[in-house]
N, C-alpha and C positions, 0 to 999 in steps of 0.2 A: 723917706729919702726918694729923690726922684731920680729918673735915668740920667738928666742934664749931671745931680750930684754925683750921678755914680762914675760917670766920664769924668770928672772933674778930678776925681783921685786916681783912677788909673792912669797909668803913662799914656801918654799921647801913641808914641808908635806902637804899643800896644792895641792900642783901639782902632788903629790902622788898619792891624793886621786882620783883626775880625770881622772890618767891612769890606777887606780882600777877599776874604772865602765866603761866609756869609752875604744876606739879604738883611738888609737894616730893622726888619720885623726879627729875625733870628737875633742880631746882634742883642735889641734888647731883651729878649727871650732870655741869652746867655748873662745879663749885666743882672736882670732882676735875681737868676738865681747865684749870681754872686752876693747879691746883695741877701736875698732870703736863707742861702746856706740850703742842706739835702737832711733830706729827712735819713735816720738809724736804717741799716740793714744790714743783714747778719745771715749766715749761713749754720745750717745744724753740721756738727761735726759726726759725719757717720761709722769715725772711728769707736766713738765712744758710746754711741747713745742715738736713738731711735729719733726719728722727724717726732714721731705724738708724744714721745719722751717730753722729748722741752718743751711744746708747744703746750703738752696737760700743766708744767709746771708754770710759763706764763698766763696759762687761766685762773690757775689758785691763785697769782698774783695781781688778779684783776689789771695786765697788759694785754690791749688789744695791737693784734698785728693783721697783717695783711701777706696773699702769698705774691710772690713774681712770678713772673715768664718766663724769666731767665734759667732757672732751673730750682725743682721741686725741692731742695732743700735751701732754699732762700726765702726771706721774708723783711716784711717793713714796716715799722714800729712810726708813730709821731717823733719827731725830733728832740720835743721836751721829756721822752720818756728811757733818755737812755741810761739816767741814771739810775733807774730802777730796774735795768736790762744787768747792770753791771756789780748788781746784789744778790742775782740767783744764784743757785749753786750751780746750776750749768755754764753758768759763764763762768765760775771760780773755777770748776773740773775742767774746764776746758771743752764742753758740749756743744757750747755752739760758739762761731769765732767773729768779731765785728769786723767788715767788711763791707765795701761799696758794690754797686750790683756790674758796676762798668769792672771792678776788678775781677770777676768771678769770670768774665767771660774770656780770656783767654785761653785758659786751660780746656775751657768746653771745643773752641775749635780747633785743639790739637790733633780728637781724634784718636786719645789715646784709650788702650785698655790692658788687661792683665798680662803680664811677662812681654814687656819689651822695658828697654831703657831710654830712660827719660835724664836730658839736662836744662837744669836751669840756670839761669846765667848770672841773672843776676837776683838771687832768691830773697833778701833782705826784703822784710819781717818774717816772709814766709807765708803770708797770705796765699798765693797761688802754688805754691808748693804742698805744705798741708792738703789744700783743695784737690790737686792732683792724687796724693797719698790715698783721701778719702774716695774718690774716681775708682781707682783700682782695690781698695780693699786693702791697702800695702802689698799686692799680687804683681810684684814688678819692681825695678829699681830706678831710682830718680839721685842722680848727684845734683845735689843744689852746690852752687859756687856763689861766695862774696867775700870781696876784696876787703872791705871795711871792717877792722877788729872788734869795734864796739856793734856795728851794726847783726857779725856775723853773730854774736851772744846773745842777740834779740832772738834770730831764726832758730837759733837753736835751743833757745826755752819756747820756741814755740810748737818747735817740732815734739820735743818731749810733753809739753802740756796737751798736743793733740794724740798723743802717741801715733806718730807718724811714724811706725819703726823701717820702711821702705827706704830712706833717705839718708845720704850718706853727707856729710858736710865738708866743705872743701873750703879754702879761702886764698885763688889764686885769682892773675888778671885776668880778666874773659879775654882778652884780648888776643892771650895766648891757649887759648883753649884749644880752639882747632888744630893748633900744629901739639899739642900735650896727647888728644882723644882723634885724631885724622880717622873721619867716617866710622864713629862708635858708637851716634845715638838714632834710633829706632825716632825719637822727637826732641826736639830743641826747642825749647820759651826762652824767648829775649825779652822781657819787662823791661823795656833799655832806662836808666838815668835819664832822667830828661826835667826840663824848664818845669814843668808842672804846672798849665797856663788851664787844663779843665780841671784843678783841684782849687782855684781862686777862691777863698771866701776874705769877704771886706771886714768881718770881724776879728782877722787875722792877718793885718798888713804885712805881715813875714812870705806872706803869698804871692805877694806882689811889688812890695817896694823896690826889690834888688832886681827885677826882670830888666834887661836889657838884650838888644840882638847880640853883642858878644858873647851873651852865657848862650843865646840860643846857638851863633857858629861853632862854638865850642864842641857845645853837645852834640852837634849835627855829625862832627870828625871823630868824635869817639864812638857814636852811634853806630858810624861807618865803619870803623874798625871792629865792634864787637859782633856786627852782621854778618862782617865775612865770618869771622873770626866759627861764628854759630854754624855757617854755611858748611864748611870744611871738616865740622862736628860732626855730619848729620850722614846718615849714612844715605846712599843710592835709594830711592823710593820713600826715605823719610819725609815727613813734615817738620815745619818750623812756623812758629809763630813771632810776628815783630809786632810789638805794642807801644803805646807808651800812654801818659796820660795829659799829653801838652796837646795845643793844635798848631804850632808853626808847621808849616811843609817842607821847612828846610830839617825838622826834627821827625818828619813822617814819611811821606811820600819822596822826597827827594832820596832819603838814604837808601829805602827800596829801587828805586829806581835804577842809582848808580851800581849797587850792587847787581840788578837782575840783565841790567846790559856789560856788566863786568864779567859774569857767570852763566853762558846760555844753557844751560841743564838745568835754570829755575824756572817754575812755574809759576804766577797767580792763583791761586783756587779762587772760588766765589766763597763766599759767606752765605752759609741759609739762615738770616736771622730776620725778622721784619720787626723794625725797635720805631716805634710813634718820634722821636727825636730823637733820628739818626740820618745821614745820607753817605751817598756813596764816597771814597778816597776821589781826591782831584786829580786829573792829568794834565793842568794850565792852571802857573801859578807866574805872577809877574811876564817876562820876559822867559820864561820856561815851560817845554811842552815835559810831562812825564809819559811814561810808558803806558799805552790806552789800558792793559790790563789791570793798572792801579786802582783801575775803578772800581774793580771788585773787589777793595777794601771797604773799611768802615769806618764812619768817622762818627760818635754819639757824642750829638750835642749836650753841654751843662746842660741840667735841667734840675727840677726838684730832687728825685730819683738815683740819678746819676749822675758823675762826673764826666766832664770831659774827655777821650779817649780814642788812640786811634789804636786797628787792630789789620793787620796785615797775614793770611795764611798762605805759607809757598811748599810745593813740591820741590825737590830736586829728584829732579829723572838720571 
């Protein structure tokens, strides 16, 4: 399939949007790995079980993997071998948990460690939640909150399959979070709902069919609502991280935006990370200048590796 094909099924304003931010050599960068999909990777779960744990048990099973940058308990497998990743007994016990390597990275810059408390907002599967649990050792406490009945039954066999016993489960609106917890957490992760524009794969047109700018304005005003919502969470000198794993800017960069000139006691942090396909948050998008510190976000390009994703760290002084 060639890039003309692969334009040819995405939406048009879609495709728009990508030669907005992007450079037309990126653009096709991002369509080939919709089109090729990301290769398996998985995080060891250090609640249960040692890094050379699992990794001696995929050598008996003749899996070769490969380690990340991203952090020492990550690794990455070929694509075609994940059905053999998903017959170990480490993956049955809950040892190591399947994961994208763009999802692992929000929790790493929260910044967090033993005895403070941690909320997450919107924790549904529980991917970065677990993550954080295994961070501290469960040596601290983390209220995960999700709205979604069926979704919150996910997080919560997954919290138990990682023994994540640090984590308490909650299932209210984030919306209303801050005024329930007014300046209670030590850190706050916003994994916000969002379009899901760097998880595309074409072998899965449920990824892309239904995208439209309405779902993107949609998400943009509830985005903005759970930010505050995070803000008012977070205690005096806390950190918060804004994530998501779309790239509209009206779902990234804009909601940071409005909130950090709504709220002057926020700060940008920088990001120390240096990722081969990634660049800085934008501060000019159409008709719109954003806040020059935005730039010290992150923005990782689809690629083989990773997904899409943008990541946002702030102070409040």
């Amino acid at each position: 399939m060639s890039i003309n094909d692969i334009k040819n099924i995405l939406p048009d304003e879609f495709l728009m949007l990508l030669y907005e931010i992007y450079s037309p050599v990126t653009v096709d960068k991002i369509l080939k790995s919709y089109k090729d999909g990301r290769k398996t990777t998985f995080r060891v779960n250090t609640l249960k079980a040692s890094v050379s744990e699992v990794l001696d048990e995929m050598k008996r099973n003749g899996i070769k993997f490969s380690s990340s940058s991203i952090m020492k308990e990550a690794f990455i497998i070929p694509k075609d071998k994940e059905s053999r990743i998903l017959k170990l007994s480490s993956y049955a016990e809950g040892k190591l948990y399947m994961q994208n390597l763009s999802s692992m990275l929000s929790p790493i810059f929260l910044d967090i460690h033993e005895k403070i408390d941690i909320l997450d907002m919107c924790a549904a599967p529980g991917s970065k939640t677990t993550e954080m649990a295994a961070m501290i050792d469960n040596k601290g406490k983390i209220l995960a909150n999700e709205i979604d009945d069926i979704r919150r039954e996910r997080l919560k066999y997954n919290i138990k399959k990682q023994e994540a016993s640090c984590v308490e489960v909650i299932g209210g609106d984030g919306r209303r979070l801050g005024s329930l917890f007014p300046k209670a957490f030590d850190r706050v992760l916003l994994d916000a709902p969002c379009s899901g524009e760097g998880t595309i794969t074409l072998k899965e047109p449920r990824t892309y069919r239904g995208w439209n700018r309405t779902i993107v304005r949609r998400n943009s005003k509830l985005q903005k609502e759970l930010l505050e919502s995070g803000v008012n969470a977070l205690k005096p000198g806390g950190i918060l991280v804004y994530s998501t794993c779309t790239i509209s800017p009206e779902e990234n960069e804009e909601v940071v935006d409005e909130i950090i000139n709504k709220y002057k006691n926020l700060r940008i942090l920088e990001i120390n990370l240096t990722l081969k396909n990634s660049i800085s948050g934008i501060t000019k998008y159409k008709d719109r200048t954003y806040n020059h510190s935005l730039s010290k976000a992150l923005r990782v390009i689809p690629n083989e590796e990773m997904e899409g994703f943008f990541i946002c760290k702030i102070r409040k002084k």
